[in-house]
C-alpha positions as CSV (number, residue, x, y, z in Angstrom):
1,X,-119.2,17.1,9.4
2,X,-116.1,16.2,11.3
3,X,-112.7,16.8,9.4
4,X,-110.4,14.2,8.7
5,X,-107.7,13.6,11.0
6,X,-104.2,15.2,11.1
7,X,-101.3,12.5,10.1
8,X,-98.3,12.3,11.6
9,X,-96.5,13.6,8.0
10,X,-98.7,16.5,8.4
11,X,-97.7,17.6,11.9
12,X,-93.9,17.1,10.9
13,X,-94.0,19.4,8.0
14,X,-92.7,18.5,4.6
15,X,-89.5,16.8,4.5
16,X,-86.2,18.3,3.4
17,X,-85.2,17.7,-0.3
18,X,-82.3,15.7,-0.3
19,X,-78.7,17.3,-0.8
20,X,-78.2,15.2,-3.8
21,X,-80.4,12.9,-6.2
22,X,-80.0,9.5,-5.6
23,X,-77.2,10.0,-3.2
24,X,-77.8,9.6,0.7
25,X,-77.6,13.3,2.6
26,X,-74.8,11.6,5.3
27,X,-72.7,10.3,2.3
28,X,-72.9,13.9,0.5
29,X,-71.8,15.7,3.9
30,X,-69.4,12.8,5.6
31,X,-68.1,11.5,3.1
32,X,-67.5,13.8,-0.3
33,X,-67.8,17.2,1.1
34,X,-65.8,16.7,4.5
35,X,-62.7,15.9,2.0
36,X,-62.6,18.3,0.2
37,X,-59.6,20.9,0.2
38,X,-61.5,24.5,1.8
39,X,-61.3,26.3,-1.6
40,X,-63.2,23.8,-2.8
41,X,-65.4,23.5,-0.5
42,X,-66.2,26.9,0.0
43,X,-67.2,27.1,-3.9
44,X,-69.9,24.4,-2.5
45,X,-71.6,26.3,0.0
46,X,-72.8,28.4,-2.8
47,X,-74.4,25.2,-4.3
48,X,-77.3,25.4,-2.3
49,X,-78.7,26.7,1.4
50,X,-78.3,23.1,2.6
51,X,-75.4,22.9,1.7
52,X,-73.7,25.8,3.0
53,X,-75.8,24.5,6.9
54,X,-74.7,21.0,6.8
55,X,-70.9,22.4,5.7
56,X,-70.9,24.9,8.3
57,X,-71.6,23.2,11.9
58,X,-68.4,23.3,14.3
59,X,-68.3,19.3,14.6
60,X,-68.2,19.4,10.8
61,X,-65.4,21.8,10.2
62,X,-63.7,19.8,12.9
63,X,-63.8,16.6,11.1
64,X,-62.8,18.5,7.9
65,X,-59.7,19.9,9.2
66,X,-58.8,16.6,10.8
67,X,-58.6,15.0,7.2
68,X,-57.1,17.8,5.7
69,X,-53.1,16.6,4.4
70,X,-50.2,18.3,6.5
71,X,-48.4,19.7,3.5
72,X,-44.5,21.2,3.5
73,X,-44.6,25.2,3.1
74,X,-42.2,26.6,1.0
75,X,-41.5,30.5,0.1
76,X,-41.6,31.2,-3.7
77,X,-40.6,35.1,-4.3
78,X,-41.1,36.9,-7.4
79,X,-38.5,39.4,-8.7
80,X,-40.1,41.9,-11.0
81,X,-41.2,45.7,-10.7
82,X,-42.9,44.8,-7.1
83,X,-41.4,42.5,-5.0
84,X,-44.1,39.6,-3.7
85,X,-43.5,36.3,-1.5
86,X,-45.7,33.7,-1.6
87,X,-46.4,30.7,0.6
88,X,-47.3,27.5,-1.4
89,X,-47.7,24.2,-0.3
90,X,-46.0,20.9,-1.9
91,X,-48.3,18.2,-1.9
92,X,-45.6,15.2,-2.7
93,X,-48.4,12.7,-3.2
94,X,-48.9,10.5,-6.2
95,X,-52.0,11.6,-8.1
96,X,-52.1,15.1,-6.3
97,X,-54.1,17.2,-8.9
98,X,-51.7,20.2,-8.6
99,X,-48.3,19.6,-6.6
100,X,-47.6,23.3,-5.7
101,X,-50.1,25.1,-4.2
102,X,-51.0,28.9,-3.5
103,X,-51.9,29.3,-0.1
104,X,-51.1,33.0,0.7
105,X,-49.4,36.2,-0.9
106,X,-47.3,38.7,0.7
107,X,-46.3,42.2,-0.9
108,X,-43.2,43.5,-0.3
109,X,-44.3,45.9,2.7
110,X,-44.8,42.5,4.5
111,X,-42.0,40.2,3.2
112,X,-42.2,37.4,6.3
113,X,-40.4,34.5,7.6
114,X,-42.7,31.8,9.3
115,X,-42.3,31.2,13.1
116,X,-44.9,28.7,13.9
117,X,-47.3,27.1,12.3
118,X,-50.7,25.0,14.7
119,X,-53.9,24.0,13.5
120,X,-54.0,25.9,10.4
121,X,-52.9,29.0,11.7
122,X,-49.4,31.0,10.6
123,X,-46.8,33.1,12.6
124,X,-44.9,35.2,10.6
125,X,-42.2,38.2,11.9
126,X,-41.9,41.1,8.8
127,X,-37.8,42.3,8.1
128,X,-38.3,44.4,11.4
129,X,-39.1,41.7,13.7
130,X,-43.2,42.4,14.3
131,X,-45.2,39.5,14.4
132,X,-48.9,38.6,12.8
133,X,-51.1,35.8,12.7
134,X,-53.1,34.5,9.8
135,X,-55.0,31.8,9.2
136,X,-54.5,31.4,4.9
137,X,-57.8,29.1,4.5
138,X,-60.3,32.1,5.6
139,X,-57.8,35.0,5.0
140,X,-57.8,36.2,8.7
141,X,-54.5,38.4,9.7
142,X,-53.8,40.5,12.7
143,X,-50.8,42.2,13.8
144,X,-49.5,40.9,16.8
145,X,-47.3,44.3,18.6
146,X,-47.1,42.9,21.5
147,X,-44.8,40.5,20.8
148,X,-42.7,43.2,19.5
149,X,-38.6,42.3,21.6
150,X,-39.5,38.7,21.9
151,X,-38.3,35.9,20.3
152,X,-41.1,33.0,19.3
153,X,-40.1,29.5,20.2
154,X,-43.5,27.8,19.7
155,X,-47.2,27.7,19.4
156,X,-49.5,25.6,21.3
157,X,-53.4,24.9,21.9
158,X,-53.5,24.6,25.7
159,X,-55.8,21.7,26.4
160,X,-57.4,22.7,29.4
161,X,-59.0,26.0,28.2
162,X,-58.6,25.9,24.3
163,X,-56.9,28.7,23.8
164,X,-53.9,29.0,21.3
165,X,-50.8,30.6,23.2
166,X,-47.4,31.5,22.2
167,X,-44.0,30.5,24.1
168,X,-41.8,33.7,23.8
169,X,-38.4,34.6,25.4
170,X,-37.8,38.4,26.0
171,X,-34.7,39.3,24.0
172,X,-33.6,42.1,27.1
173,X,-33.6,40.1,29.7
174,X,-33.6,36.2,28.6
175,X,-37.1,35.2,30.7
176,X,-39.9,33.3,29.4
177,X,-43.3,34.8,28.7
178,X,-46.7,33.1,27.8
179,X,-49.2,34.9,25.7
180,X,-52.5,34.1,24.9
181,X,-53.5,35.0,21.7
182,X,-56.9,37.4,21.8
183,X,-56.0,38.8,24.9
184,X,-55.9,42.0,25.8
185,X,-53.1,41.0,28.6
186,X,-49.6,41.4,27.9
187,X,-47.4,38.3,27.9
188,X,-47.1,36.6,31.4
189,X,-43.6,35.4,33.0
190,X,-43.5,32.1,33.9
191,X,-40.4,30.2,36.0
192,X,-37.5,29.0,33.0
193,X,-34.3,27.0,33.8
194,X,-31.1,28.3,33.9
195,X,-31.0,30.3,30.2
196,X,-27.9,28.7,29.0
197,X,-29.4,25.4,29.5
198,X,-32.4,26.7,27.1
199,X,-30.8,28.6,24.6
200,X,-32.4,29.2,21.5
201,X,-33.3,26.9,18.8
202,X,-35.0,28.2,15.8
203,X,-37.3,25.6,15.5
204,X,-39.9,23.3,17.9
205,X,-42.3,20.6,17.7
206,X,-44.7,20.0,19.0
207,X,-45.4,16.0,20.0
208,X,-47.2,14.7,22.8
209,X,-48.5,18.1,23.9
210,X,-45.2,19.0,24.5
211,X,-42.5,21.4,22.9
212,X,-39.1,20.2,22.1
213,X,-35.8,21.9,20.9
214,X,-32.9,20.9,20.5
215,X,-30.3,22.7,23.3
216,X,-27.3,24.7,22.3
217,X,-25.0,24.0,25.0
218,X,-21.1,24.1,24.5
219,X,-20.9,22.0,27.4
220,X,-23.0,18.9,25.7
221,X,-20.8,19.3,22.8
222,X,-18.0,18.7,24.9
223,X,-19.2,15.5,26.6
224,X,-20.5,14.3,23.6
225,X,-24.3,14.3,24.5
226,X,-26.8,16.1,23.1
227,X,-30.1,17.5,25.2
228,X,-33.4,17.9,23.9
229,X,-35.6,21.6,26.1
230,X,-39.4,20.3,26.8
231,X,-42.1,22.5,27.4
232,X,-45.4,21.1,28.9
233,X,-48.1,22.6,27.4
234,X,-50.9,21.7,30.2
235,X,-48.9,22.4,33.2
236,X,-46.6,25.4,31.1
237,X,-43.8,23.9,32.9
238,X,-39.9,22.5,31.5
239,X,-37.6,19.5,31.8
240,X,-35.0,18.2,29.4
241,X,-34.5,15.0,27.7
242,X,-31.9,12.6,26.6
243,X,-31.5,12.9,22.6
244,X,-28.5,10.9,20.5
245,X,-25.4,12.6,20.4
246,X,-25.0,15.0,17.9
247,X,-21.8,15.6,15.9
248,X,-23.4,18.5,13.3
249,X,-26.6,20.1,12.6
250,X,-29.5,17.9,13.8
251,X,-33.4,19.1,13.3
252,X,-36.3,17.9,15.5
253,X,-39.7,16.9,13.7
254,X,-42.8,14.9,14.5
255,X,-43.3,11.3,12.7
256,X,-46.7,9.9,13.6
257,X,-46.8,10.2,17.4
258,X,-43.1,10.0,17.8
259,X,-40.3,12.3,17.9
260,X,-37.8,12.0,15.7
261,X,-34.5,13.6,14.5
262,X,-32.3,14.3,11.8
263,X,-28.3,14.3,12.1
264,X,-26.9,15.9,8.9
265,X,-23.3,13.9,8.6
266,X,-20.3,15.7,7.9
267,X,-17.5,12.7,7.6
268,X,-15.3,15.6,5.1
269,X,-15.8,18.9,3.8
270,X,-16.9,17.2,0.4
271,X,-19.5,15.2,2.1
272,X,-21.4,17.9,3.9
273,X,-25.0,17.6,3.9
274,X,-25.1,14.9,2.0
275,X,-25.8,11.8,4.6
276,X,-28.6,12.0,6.6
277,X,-29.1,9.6,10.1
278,X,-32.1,9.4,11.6
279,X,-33.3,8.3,15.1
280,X,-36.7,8.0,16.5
281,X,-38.2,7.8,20.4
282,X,-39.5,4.7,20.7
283,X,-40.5,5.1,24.1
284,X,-41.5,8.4,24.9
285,X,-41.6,7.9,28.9
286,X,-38.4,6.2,29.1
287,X,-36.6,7.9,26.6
288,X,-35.5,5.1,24.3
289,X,-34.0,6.3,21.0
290,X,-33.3,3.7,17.6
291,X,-31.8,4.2,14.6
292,X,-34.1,4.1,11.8
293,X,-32.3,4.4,8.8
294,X,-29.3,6.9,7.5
295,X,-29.8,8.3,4.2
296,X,-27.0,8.5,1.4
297,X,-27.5,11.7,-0.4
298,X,-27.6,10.8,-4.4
299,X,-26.2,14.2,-5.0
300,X,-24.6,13.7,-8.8
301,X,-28.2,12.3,-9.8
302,X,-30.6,15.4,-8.2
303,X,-27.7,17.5,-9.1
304,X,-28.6,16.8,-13.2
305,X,-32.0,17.7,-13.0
306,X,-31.2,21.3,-11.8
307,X,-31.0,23.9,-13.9
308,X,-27.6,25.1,-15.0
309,X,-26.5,22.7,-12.5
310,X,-27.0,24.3,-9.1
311,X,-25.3,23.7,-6.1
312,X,-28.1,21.6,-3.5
313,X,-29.1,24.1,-0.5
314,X,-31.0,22.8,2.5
315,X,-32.6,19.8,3.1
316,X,-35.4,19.6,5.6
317,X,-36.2,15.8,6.8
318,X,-40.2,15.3,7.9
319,X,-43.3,12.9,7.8
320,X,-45.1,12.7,4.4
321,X,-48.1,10.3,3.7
322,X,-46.7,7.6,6.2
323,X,-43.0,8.0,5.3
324,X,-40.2,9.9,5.7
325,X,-40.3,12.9,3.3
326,X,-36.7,14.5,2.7
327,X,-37.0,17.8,0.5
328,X,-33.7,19.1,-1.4
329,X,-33.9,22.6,-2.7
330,X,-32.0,24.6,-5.4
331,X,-32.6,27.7,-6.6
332,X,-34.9,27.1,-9.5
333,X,-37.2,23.8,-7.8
334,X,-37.3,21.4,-4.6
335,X,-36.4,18.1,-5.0
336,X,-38.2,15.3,-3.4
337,X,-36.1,12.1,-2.6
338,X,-36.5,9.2,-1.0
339,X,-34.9,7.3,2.4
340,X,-32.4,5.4,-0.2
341,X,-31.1,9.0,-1.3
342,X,-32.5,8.7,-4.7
343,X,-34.1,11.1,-6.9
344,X,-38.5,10.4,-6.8
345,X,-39.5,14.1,-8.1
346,X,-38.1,17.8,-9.0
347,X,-40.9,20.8,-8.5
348,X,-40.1,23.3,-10.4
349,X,-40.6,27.0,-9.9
350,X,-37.7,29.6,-10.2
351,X,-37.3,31.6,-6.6
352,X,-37.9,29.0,-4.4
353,X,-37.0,28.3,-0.7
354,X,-37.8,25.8,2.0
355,X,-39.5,26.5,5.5
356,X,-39.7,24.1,8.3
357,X,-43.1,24.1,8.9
358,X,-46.4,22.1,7.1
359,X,-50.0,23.8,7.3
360,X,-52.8,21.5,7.6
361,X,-55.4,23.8,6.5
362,X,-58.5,24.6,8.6
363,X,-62.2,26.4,8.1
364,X,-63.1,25.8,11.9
365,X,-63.7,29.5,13.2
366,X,-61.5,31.5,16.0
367,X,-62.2,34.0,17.9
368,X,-59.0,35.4,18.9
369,X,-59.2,36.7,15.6
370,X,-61.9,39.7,16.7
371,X,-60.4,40.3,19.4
372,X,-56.8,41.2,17.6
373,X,-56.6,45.1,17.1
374,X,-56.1,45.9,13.3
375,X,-57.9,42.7,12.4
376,X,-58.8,42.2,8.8
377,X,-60.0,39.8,6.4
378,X,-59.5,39.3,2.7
379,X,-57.3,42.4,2.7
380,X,-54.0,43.3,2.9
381,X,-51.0,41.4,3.1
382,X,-52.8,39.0,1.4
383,X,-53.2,40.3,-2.3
């Protein structure tokens, strides 16, 4: 007697449960867990085996980073019997669970500043100028000792090979170097203008695959002009820029796909600081700057929700949720006000200080992290 034949159910095998009841597998994975903030989502993976496969495939870690908010970074330090730093990030957005938010923690042997910050991943230089990497979603850090005598001026993902390099100046002899992070090869010299015409500015941007910096040139001053460095990242190669004239500290930062820059105003010495201009590059090509707006500093009204009345430090100027985000700190919180100068929200958290950078956090794996000597995970600096 013959046996019966084999359906095609049969010769597929028995069909996957589904990640959720009731809920369709693609709107579990593309749509809920792919928005998640990492902390969260790594809690998830432990849910169930297909969970942790469908959360841990390279085009889906991709798509999660790219929805991931690009968040200001501030340093909060704690004074008590050991000195600590930490790195939070403010998320200014209305109906934000929790507005200031731990990303990494530093003990006092490793007290850092922040140098660059690209795709997730954090350069920071200790109190005796050596630099490490770390990415604070997966806890990844390395030492970085070659870079020791060189100051940072930007990080980059070079396009044509995906790697992540660093644009460094030697401090002993004012060249430019390239280094490739995970390499084994020291920094590489690479052709540089004339060095007063590319003196240092503490912080780039990155827009366009380019790197931009304000110059500091006495001569521009002078004139009355102002002249923006840019580095292509493809072709590792720079050229300058117009930018609007500049009559007192002006900062660089990214607004969609547009550069943009703040002017901080000083009309009188009691009027420092406290008007803002802004100008964006409406034609990248060409070079065509507009006004967008100048911003009127409200500083009696922030001024009353201090503590004791502080005195207003810095102000950092940069994109937030589709508008202009300008953060005020004092010594006890970060104030959060908008382009009319007024007073929307105070964070507060005694010790606090702003950076210039935003982390838009990432899971999506790197090598260059293996292949750092002294690499380590979940383990110190990060306590």
């Amino acid at each position: 007697m013959s046996s019966p034949p084999v359906t095609m159910a049969e010769v597929a095998g028995p069909v996957p449960a589904p990640l959720h009841s009731g809920i369709p597998d693609e709107i579990v994975v593309w749509e809920i867990l792919v928005r998640l903030p990492p902390e969260d989502l790594l809690r998830c993976r432990a849910v169930c085996p297909a969970w942790r496969r469908a959360t841990s495939t390279r085009d889906f870690l991709l798509a999660h980073h790219s929805r991931q908010p690009s968040l200001p970074i501030v340093y909060h330090y704690e004074f008590g019997c050991n000195f600590c730093e930490n790195l939070i990030t403010l998320d200014h957005r209305s109906g934000a669970d929790t507005q200031l938010q731990h990303v990494a923690r530093f003990d006092e042997r490793e007290i850092v500043g922040l140098e660059a910050s690209c795709d997730g991943l954090l350069v920071h230089a200790d109190s005796d100028d050596y630099f490490s990497i770390c990415n604070p979603a997966t806890h990844q850090y390395a030492p970085l000792p070659q870079l020791y005598g060189f100051n940072l001026f930007g990080m980059y993902r070079h396009s044509p090979t995906g790697e992540y390099r660093l644009l460094l100046r030697a401090e002993k002899d004012t060249a430019y170097y390239v280094f490739t992070l995970g390499s084994s090869q020291p920094p590489r010299h690479i052709e540089y203008p004339e060095a007063e015409e590319a003196r240092y500015n503490p912080l780039s941007v990155l827009v366009h695959g380019n790197l931009h910096w304000l110059v500091d040139a006495e001569q521009h001053v002078e004139e009355g002009t102002s002249m923006i460095m840019v580095f292509d990242t493809t072709e590792e190669l720079f050229r300058q820029m117009l930018a609007p004239p500049v009559s007192g500290y002006a900062q660089l930062f990214e607004m969609g796909d547009m550069l943009a820059m703040a002017c901080f105003v000083m009309t009188d010495i009691e009027s420092a600081n406290k008007t803002i201009d802004v100008f964006v590059m409406k034609d990248y090509e060409s070079q065509v700057w507009a006004f967008k707006c100048r911003i009127e500093l409200q500083v009696e009204e922030i001024s009353m929700h201090c503590q004791n009345h502080q005195s207003l430090g810095n102000a950092v100027v940069m994109p937030g949720d589709g508008e202009l985000l300008l953060l005020v700190c004092s010594q006890d919180c970060v104030h959060h006000v908008d382009i009319n100068g007024k007073l929307v929200a105070s964070f507060y958290c005694g010790g606090l200080s702003l950076s210039k950078f935003r982390l838009k956090q990432t899971l999506v794996p790197h090598t260059l992290f293996s292949s750092l000597e002294s690499y380590v995970v979940n383990d110190s600096p990060f306590i």
